[in-house]
C-alpha positions in Angstrom: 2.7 -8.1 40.7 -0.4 -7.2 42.9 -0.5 -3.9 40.6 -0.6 -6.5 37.4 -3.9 -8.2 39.0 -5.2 -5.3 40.1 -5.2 -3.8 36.0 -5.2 -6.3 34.6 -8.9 -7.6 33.4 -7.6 -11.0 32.3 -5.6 -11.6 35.2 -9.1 -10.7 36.9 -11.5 -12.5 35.2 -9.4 -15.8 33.7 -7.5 -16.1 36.5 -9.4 -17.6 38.4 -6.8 -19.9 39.7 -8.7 -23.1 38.2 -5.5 -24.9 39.1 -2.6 -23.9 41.5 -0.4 -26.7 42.5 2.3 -26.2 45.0 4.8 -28.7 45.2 6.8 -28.0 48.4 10.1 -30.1 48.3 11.6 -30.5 51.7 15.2 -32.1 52.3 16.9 -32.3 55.2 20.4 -32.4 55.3 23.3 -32.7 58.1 25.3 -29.7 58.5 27.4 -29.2 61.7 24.9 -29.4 64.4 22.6 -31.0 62.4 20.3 -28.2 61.5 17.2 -28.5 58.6 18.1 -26.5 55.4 14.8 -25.5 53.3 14.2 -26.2 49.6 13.1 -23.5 47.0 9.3 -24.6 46.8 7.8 -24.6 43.3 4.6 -24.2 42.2 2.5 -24.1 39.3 -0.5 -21.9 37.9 -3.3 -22.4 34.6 -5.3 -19.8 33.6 -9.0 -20.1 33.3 -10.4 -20.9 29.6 -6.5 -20.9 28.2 -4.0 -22.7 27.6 -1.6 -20.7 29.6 0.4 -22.2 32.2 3.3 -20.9 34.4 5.5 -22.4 36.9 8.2 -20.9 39.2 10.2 -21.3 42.1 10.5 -19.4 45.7 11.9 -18.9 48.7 8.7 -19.4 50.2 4.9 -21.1 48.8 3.8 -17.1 48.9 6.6 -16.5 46.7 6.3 -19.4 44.3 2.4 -18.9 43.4 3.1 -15.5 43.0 6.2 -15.6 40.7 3.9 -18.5 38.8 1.0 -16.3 38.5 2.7 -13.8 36.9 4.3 -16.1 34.4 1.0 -17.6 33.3 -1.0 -14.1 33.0 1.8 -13.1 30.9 1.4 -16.0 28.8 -2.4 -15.5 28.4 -1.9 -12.1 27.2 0.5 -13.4 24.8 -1.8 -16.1 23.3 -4.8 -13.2 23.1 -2.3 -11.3 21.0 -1.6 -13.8 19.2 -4.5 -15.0 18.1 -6.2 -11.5 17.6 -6.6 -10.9 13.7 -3.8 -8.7 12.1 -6.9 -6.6 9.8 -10.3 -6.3 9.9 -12.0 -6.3 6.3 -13.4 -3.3 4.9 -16.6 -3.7 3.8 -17.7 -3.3 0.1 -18.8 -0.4 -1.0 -22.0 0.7 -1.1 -24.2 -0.7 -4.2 -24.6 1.9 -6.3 -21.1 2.7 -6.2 -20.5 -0.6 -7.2 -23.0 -0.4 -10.3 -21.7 2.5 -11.4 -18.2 1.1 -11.5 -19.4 -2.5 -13.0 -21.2 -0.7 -16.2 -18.2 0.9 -17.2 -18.4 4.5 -15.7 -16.0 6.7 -14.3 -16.7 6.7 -10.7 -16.2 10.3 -8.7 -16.4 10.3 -4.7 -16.3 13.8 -3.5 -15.7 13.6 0.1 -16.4 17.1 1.8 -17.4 18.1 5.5 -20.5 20.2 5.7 -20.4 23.6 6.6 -16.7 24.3 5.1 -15.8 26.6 2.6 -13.9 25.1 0.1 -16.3 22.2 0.7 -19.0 24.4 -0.4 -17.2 25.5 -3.1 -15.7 22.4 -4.5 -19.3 21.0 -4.6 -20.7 23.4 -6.5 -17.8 22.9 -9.5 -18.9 19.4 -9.4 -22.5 19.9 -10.5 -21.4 19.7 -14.1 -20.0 16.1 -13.6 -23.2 15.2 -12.3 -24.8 16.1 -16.2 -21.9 13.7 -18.1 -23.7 10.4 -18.8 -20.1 8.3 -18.3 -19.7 9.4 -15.0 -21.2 8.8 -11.3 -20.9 11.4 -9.2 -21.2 10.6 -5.3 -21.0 13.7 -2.8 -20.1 12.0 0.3 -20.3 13.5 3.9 -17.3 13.3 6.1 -19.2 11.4 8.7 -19.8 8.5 6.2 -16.4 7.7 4.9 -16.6 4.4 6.7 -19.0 3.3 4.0 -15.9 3.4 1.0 -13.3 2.3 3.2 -13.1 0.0 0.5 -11.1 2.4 -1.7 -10.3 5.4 0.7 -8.3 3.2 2.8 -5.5 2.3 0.1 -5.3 6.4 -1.4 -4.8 6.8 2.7 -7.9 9.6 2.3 -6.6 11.4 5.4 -8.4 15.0 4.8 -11.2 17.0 3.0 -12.4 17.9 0.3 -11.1 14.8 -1.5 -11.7 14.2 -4.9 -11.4 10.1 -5.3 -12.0 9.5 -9.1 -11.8 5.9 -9.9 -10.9 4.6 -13.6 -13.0 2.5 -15.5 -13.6 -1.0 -15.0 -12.8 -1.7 -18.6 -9.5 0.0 -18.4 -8.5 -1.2 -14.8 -6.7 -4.6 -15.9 -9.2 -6.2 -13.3 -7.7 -4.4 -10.0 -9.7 -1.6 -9.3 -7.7 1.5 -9.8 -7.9 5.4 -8.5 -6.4 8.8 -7.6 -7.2 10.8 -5.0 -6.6 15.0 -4.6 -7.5 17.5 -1.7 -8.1 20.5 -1.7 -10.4 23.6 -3.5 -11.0 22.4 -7.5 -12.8 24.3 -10.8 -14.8 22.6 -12.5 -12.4 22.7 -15.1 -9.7 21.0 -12.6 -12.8 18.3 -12.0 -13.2 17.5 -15.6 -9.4 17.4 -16.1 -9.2 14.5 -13.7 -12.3 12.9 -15.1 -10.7 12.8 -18.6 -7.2 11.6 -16.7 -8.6 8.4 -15.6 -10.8 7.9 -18.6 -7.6 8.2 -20.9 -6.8 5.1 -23.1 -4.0 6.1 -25.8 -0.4 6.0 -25.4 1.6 7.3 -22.8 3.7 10.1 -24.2 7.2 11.5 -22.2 8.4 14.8 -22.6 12.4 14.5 -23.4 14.2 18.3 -24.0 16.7 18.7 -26.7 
């Protein structure tokens, strides 16, 4: 219990023992030559700036505030956890980005880390993407995928190069859609997926005789 104290910061700083009340219940009772028998003492602990509150028993007062502290730390750290947010919003992604994808484009994020050497080479077999008037390229360092957490966090983006290529707004159904792929690409491959998620015809299925 002294260990819990010790580590724990709450237990440190909210318990500040704004309220310990020790109830100490004596009886006395005969019992062949009349000797006093001693109550379990109880006592009662609430945590600084919380709501927590614990109680227990003990042999002795020591025992009772200490089994009582431990109960109402432990019911802090519940409420903290508790009441902590389950996600923390992403936040939207950068403006031009945003444009891009709002005037009907087909949106390309190439996520690559400087200085590697499919990196290097998968950027260069973008540059002809960057010449199509339908589409908005954005080279995007490692270092600053926090900026399109946005859409890299649902495709799980987990590695580069990644090629994110969104589809267009007009042909999203209002919920934002894209695909994601890792690894070295031609500039053929790059175009490929450009026309993929600019497609709008029927969906054909290949059934063998």
């Amino acid at each position: 219990m002294r260990e819990k104290l010790n580590e724990n910061p709450l237990a440190q700083v909210g318990l500040i023992l704004i309220l310990v009340v020790v109830a100490v219940v004596m009886f006395i009772g005969s019992s062949g030559g009349g000797e006093e028998e001693e109550a379990p003492t109880e006592a009662t602990v609430a945590v600084a700036g919380t709501s927590a509150v614990g109680t227990a028993t003990g042999a002795t007062p020591g025992e009772a505030v200490e089994g009582a502290v431990e109960s109402a730390v432990e019911g802090a750290e519940a409420t903290a956890v508790s009441a902590a947010p389950s996600s923390v919003p992403t936040p939207p992604p950068p403006r031009p980005l945003t444009s891009a994808y709002d005037s009907g484009k087909t949106v390309v994020l190439l996520i690559v880390h400087d200085g590697g050497i499919d990196d290097a080479l998968v950027k260069q077999a973008s540059s002809q993407l960057a010449s199509d008037s339908d589409v908005a390229l954005f080279t995007v360092p490692a270092a600053q995928i926090a900026r399109y957490a946005a859409i890299t966090v649902g495709l799980e983006v987990n590695r580069v190069p990644a090629l994110v290529v969104m589809r267009p707004k007009r042909l999203s159904n209002g919920a934002p859609q894209a695909s994601v792929d890792y690894g070295f690409q031609t500039s053929q491959g790059l175009q490929q997926a450009v026309q993929d998620a600019a497609y709008d015809g029927r969906e054909l299925t290949y059934h063998p005789n």
